[in-house]
Structures are given as C-alpha cells and as structure tokens.
N, CA, C and O of each residue as an XYZ file, in Angstrom:
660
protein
N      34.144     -8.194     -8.854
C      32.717     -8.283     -9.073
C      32.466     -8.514    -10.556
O      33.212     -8.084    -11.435
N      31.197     -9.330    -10.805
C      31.155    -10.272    -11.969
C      30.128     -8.963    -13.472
O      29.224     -9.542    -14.073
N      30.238     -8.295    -13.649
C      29.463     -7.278    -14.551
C      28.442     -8.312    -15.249
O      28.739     -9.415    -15.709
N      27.501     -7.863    -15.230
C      25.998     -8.207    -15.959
C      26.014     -8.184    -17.077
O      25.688     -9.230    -17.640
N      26.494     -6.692    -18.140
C      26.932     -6.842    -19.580
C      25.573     -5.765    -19.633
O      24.620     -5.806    -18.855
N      25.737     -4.919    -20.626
C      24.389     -3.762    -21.095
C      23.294     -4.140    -20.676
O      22.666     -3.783    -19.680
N      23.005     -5.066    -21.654
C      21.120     -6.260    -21.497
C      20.726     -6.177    -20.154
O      19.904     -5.347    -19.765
N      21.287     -7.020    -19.409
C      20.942     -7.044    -18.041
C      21.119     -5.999    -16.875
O      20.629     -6.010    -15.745
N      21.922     -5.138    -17.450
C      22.079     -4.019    -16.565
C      20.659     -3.101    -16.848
O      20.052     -2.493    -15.966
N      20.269     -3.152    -18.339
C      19.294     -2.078    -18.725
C      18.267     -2.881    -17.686
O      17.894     -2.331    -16.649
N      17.825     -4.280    -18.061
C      16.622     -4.826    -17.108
C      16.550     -4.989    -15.711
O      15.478     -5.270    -15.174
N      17.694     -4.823    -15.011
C      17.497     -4.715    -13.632
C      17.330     -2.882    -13.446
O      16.684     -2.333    -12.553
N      17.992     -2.287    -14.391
C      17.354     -1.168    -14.161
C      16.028     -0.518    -14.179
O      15.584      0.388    -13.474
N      15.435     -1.263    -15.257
C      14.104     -0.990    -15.937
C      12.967     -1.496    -14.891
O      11.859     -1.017    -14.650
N      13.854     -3.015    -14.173
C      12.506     -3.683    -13.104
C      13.075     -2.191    -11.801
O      12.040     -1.722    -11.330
N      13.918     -1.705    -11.409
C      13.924     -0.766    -10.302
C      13.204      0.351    -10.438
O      12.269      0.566     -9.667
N      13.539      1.238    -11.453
C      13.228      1.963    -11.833
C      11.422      2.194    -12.590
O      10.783      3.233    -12.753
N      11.096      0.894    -12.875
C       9.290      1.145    -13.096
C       8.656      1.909    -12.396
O       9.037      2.374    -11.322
N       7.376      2.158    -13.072
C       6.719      3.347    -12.194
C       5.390      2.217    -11.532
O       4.471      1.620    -12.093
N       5.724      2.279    -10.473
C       4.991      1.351     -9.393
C       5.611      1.408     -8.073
O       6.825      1.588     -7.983
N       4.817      1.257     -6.966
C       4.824      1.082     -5.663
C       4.531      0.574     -4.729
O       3.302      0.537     -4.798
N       4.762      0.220     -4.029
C       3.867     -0.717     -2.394
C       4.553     -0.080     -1.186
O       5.778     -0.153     -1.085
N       4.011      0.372     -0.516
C       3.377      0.568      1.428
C       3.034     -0.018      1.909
O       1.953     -0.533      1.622
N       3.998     -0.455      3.382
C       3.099     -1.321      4.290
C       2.496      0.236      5.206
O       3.031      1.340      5.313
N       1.159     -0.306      5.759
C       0.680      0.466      6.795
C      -0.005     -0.749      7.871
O       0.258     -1.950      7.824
N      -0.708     -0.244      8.592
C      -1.554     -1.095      9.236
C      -2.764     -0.524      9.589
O      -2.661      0.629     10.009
N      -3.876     -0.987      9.543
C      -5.252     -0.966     10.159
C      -5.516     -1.968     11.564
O      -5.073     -3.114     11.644
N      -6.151     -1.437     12.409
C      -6.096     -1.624     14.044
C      -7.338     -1.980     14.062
O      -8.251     -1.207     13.771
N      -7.580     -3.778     14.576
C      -9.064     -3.896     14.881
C      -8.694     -4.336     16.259
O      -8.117     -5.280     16.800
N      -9.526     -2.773     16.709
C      -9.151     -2.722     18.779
C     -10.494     -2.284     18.826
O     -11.366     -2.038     17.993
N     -10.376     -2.259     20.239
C     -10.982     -1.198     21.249
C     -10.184     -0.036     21.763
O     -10.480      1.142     21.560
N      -8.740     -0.630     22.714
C      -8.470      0.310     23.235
C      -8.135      1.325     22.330
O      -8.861      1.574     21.367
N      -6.876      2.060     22.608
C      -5.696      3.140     22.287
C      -4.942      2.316     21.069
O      -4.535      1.170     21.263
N      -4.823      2.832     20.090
C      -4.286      2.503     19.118
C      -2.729      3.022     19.529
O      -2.417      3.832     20.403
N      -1.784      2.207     18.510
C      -0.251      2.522     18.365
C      -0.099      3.198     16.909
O      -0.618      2.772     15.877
N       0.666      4.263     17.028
C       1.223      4.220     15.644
C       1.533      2.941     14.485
O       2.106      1.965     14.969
N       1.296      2.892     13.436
C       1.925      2.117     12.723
C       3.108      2.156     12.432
O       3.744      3.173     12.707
N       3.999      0.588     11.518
C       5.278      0.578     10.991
C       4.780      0.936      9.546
O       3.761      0.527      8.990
N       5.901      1.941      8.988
C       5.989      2.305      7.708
C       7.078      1.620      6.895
O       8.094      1.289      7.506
N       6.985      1.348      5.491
C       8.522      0.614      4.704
C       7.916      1.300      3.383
O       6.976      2.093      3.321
N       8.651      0.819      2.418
C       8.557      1.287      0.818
C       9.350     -0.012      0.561
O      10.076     -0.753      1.222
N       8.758      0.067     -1.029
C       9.509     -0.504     -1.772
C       8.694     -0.781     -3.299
O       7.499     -0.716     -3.591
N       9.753     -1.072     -4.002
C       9.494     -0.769     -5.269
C       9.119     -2.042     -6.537
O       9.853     -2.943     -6.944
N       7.674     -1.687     -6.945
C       7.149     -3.111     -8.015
C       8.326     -3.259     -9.139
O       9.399     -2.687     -9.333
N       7.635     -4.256     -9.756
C       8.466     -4.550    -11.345
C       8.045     -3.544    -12.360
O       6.924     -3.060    -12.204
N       8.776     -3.141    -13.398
C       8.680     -2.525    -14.333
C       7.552     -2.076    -15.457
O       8.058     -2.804    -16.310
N       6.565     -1.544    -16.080
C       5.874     -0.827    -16.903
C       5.957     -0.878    -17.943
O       6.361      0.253    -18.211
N       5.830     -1.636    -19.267
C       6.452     -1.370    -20.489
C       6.313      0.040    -20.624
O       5.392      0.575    -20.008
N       7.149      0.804    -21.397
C       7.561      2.239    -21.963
C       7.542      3.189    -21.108
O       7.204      4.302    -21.512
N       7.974      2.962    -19.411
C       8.373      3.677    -18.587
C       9.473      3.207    -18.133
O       9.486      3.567    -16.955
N       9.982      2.889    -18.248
C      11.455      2.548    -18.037
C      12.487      4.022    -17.568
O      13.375      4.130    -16.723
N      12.067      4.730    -18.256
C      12.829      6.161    -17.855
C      12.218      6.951    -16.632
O      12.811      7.967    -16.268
N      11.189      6.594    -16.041
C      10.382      7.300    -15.068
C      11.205      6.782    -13.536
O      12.053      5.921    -13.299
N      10.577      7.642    -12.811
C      10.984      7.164    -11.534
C       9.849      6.598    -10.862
O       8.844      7.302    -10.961
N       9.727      5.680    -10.296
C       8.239      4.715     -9.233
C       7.726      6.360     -8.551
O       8.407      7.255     -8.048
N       6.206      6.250     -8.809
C       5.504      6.925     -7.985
C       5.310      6.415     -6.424
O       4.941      5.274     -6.146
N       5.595      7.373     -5.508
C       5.399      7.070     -4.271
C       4.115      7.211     -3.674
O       3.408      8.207     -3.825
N       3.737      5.956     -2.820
C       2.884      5.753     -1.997
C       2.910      6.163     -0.461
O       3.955      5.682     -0.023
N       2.418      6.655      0.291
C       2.393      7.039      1.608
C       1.125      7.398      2.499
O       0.586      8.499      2.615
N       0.765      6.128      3.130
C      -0.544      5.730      4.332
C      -0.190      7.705      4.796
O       0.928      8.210      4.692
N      -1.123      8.268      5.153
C      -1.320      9.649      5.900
C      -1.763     10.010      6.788
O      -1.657     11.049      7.440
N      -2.612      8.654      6.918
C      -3.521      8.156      7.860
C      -3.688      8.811      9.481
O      -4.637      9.110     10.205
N      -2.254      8.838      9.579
C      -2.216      8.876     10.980
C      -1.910      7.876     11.522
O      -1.208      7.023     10.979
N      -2.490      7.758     12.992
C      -2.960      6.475     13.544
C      -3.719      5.188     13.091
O      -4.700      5.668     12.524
N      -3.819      4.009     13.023
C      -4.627      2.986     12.722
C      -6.078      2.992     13.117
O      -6.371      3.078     14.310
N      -7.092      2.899     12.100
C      -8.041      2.994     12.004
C      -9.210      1.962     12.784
O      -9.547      0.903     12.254
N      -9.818      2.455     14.210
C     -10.357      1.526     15.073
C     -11.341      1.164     14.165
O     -11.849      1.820     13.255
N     -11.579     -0.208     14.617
C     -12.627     -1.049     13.726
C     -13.586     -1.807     13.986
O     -13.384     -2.809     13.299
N     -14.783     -1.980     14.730
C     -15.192     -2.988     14.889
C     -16.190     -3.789     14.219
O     -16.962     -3.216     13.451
N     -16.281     -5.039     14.404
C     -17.130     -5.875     13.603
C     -18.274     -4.945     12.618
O     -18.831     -3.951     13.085
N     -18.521     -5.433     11.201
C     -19.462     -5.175     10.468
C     -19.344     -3.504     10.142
O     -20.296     -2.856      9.706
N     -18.392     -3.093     10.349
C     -17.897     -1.361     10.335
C     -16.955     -1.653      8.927
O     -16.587     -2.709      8.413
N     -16.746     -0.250      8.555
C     -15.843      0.502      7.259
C     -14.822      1.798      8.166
O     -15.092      2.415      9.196
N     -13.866      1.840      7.465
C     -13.193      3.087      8.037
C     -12.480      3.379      6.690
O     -12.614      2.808      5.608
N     -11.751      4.336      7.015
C     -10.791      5.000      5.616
C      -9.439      4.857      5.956
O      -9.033      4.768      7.115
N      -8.652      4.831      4.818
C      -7.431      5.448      5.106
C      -6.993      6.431      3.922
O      -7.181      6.274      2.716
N      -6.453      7.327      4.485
C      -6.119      8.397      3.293
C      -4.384      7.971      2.751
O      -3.499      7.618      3.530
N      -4.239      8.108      1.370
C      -3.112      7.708      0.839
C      -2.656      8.938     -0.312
O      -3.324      9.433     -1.220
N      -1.329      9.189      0.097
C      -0.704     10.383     -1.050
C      -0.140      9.473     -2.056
O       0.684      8.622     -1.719
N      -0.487      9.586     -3.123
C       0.343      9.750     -4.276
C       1.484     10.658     -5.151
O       1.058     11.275     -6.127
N       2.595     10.725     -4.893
C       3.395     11.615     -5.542
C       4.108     11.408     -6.571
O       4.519     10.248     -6.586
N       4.367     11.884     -7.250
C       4.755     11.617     -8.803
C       6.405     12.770     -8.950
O       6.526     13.945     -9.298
N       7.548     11.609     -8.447
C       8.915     12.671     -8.745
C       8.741     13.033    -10.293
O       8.909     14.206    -10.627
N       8.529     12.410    -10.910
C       9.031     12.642    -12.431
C       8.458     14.218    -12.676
O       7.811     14.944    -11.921
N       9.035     14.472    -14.229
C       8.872     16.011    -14.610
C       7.999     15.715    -15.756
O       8.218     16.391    -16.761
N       6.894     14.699    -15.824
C       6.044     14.999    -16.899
C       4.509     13.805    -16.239
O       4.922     12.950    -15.456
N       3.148     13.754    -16.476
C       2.110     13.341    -15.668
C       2.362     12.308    -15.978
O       2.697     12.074    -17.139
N       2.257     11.017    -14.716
C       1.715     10.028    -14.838
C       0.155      9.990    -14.329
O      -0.432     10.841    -13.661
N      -0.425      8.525    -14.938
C      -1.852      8.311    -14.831
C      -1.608      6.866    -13.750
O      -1.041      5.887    -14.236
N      -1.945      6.843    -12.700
C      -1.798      5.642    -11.705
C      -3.390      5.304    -12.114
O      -4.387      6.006    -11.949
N      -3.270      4.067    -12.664
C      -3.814      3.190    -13.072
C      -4.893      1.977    -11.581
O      -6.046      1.586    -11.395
N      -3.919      1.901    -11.104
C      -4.591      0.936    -10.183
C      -3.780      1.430     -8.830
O      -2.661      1.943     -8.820
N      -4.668      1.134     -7.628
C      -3.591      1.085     -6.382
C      -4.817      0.115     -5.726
O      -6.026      0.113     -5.955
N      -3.967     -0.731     -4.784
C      -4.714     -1.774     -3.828
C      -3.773     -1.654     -2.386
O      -2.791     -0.944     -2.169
N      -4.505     -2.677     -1.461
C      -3.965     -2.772     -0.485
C      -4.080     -4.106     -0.307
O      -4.952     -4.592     -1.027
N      -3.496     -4.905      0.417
C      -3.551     -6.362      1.129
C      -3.148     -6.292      2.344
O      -2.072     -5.857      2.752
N      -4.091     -6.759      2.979
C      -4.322     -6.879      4.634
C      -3.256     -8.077      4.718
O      -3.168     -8.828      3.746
N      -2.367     -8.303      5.948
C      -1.138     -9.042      6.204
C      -1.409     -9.912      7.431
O      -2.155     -9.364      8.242
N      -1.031    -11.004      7.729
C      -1.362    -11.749      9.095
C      -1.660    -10.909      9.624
O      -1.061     -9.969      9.101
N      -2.615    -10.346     10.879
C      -2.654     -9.578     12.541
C      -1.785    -10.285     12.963
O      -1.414    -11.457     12.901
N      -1.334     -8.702     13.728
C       0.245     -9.022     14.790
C      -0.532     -8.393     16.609
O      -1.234     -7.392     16.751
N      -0.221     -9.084     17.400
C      -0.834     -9.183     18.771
C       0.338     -7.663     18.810
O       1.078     -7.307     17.892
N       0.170     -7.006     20.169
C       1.457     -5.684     20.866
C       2.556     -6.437     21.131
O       3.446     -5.649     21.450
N       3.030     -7.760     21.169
C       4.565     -8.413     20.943
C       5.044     -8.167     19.846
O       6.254     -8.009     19.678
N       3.607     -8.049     18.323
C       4.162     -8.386     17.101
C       4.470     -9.916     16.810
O       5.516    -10.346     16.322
N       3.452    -10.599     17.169
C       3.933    -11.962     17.020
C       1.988    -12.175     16.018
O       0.958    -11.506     16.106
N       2.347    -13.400     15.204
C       1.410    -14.176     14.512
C       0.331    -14.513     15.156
O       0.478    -15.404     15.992
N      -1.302    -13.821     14.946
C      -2.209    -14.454     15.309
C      -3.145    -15.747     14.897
O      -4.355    -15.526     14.847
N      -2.768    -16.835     14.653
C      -3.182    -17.448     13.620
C      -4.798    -17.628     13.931
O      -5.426    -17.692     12.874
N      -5.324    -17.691     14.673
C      -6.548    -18.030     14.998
C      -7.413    -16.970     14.721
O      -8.555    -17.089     15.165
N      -7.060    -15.668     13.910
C      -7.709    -14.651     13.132
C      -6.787    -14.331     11.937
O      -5.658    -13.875     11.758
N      -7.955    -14.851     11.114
C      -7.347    -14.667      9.412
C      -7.404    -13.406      9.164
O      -8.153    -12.716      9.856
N      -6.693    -12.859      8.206
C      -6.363    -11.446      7.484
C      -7.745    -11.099      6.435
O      -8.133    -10.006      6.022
N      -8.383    -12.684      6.161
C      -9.449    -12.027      5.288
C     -10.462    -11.223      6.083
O     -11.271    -10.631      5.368
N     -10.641    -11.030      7.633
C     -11.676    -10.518      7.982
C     -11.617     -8.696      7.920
O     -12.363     -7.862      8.431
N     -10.486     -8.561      7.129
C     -10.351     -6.969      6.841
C     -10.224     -7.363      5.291
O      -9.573     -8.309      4.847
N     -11.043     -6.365      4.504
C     -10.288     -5.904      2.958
C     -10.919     -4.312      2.626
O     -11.852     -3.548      2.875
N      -9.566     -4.469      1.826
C      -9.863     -2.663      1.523
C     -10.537     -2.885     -0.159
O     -10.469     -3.840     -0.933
N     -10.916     -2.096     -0.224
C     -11.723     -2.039     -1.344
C     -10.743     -0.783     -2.680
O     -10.617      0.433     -2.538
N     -10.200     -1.665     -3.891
C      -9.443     -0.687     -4.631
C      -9.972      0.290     -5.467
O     -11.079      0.395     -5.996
N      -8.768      1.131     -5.492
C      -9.077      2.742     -6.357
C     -10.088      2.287     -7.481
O      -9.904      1.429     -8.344
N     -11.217      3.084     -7.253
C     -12.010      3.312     -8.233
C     -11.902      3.475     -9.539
O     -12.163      2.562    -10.323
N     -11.560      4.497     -9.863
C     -10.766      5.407    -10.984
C      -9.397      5.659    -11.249
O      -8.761      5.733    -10.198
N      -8.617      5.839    -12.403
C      -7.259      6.275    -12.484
C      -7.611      7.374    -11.978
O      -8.733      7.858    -11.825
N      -6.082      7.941    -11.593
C      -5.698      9.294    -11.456
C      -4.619      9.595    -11.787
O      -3.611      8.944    -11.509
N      -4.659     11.091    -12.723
C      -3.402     11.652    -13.120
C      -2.718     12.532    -11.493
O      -3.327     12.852    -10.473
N      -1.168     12.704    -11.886
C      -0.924     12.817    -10.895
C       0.485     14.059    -11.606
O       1.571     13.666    -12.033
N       0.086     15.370    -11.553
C       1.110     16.442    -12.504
C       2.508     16.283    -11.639
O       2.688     16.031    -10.447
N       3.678     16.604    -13.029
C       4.875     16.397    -12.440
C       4.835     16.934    -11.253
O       4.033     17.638    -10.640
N       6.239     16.292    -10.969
C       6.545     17.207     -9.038
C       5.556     17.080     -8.217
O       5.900     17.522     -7.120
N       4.449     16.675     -8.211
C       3.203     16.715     -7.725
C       2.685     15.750     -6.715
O       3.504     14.964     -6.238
N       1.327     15.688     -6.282
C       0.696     14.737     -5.140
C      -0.937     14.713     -5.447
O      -1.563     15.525     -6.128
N      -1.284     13.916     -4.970
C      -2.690     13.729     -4.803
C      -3.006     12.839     -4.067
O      -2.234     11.885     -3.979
N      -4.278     12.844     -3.268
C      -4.804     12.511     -1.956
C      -5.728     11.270     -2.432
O      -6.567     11.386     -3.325
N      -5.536     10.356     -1.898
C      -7.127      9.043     -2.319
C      -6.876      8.889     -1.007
O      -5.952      9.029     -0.205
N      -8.827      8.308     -1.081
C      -9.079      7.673     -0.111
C      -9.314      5.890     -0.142
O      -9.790      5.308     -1.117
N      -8.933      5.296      0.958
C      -9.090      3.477      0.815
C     -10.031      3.552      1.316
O      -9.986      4.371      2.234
N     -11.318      2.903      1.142
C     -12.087      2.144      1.807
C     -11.960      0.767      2.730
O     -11.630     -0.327      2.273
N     -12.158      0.931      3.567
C     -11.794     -0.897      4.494
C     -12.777     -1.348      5.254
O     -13.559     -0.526      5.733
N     -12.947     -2.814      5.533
C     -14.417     -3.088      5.454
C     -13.949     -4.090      6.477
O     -12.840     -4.591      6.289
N     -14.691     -4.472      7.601
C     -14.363     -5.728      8.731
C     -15.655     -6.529      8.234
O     -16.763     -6.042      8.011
N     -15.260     -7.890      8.106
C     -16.536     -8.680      8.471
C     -17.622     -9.083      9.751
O     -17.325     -9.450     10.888
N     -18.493     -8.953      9.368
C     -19.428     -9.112     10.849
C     -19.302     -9.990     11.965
O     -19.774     -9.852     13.094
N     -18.341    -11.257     11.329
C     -18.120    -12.219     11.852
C     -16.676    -12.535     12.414
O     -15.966    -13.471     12.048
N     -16.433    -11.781     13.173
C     -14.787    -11.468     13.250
C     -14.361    -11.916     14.410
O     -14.288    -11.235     15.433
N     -14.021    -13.238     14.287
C     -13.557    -14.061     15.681
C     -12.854    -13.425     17.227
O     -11.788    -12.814     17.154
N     -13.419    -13.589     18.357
C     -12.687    -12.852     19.599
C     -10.996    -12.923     19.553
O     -10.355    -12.263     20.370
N     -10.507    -13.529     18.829
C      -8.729    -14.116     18.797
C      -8.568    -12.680     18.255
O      -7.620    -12.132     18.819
N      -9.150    -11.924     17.391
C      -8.778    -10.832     16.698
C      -8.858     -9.190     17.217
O      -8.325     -8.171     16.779
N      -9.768     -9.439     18.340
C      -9.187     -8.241     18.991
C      -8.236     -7.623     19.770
O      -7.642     -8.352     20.565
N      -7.876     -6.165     19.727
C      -6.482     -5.662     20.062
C      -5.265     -5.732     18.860
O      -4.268     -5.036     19.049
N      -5.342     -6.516     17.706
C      -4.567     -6.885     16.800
C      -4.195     -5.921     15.512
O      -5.148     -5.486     14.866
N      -3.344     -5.695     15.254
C      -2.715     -4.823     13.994
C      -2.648     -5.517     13.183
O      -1.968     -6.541     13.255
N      -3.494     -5.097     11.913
C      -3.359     -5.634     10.135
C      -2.284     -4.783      9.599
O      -2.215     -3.625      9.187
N      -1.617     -5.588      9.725
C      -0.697     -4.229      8.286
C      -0.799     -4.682      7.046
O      -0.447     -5.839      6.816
N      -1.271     -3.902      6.073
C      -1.651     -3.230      5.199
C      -0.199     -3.461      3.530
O       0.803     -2.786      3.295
N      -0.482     -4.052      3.157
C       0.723     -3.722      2.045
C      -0.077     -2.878      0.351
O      -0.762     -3.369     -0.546
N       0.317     -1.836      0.523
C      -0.506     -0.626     -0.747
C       0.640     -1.499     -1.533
O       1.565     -2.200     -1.123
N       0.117     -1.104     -3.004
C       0.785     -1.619     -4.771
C       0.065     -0.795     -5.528
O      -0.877     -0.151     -5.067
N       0.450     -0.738     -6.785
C      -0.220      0.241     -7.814
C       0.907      0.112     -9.042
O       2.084     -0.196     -9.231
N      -0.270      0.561     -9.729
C       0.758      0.348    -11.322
C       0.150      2.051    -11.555
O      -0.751      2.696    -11.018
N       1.083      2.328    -12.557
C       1.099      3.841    -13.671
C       1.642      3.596    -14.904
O       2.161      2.596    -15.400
N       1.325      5.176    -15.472
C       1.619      4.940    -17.164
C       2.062      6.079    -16.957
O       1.929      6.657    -15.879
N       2.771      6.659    -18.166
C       3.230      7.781    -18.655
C       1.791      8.618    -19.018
O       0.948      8.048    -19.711
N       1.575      9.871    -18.563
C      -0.069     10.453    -18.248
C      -0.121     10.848    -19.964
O      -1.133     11.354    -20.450
C-alpha cells in the first residue's frame, strides 16, 4: 500500500474528522399508516481550526414519518450531540428533501422533491461537551402537490456546520 506522506494524511484526516454532519431521515406524504424510516450518517468536509474535534452528531428522533397533507407543516425533532470535551456552537443545520420513494422504494418521478422543504435552524446553538440538545425542523408541503405523490417517502438528508463554542 502506497502511503500519502504527513500533508495528506493530516488533510484526509482533517476533511474526516471536521466538525459537521448529515442524516438521512424521511418525511411521509400519506394518508395511510406510515413505515418507519431508513437511518445512515455520515460525515461533511472539514472546519478551519477544528481539525482536532470530532463531527457533531445528528439524529432524526422523530419517530415515525411525519403525515402530511397538501398546504400543511409538521415537525421533526433532531438531537444534536457534541462527543468532544469542550462546547461547540452548531452554526447552521438544514435538511434536503430527496426524490419520493413509492413502498418498493423505487423513483417517483412524476412528484418532485420540491413539494416538501424544511425550513433551517434559526439560531446557532451551543451544544456543552459530552452533551445533546433537541431542535426542532419545520417542514412545509405545497398546496399544490400532484396525486403521483401520495403514499410516498421523502427522505430527508440533515447537514450542519460548527465551530469550536
């Protein structure tokens, strides 16, 4: 195996290791019985002068997927946890609504993803070492939300940047 050399070892460390995050979840524009959602992680690019931190974690809490219908808002609740041993300040967190997937999980194309958006974090929030804190997402359906789109799962991809608090 071919070694990277210091430089590049520090920067692939520095892009892993940034303090940032993304969650997929999903939001449910049904009627019936909702399904659980699929959960994943994974980790943004790097922070200037956090490089030593560990990525704050994101995690939908939600529950179940949030029924929705036309011209409606619902919530989703999201933890923030902070491994590190000194405060970060999470700066931003968003979500992006993802193609709708039909109960095969297959591509709906004939309902776009824009007819859901969540509306992002208001305010920073500090978040004390070892620690957690609770936000809420706002999510918003448009009034005009084509029949192809009901029964269908949005999943949801959360992101966010932080600083050293």
């Amino acid at each position: 195996m071919r070694s990277l050399g210091p430089r590049m070892e520090a920067a692939v460390a520095a892009t892993i290791l940034g303090v940032g995050a993304a969650v997929v979840a999903a939001m449910h524009l049904t009627w019936p019985e909702p399904e659980l959602p699929a959960m994943a992680y994974s980790v943004s690019g790097a922070e200037a002068g956090v490089a030593d931190l560990q990525p704050f974690e994101i995690d939908d809490i939600s529950g179940a997927p949030v029924e929705l219908t036309p011209g409606s808002e619902g919530a989703r609740l999201v933890r923030l946890s902070n491994p590190n041993a000194v405060d970060i300040v999470v700066l931003t967190l968003q979500a992006q609504p993802g193609l709708p997937l039909d109960e095969a999980r297959n591509h709906v194309p004939e309902c776009p993803s824009g007819v859901l958006t969540v509306v992002p974090m208001g305010e920073p929030v500090t978040i004390p070492p070892a620690g957690a804190i609770e936000v809420e997402m706002v999510v918003q359906i448009a009034h005009d939300v084509p029949d192809a789109c009901r029964d269908l799962v949005f999943p949801l991809t959360y992101s966010g940047r932080a600083a050293r608090g």
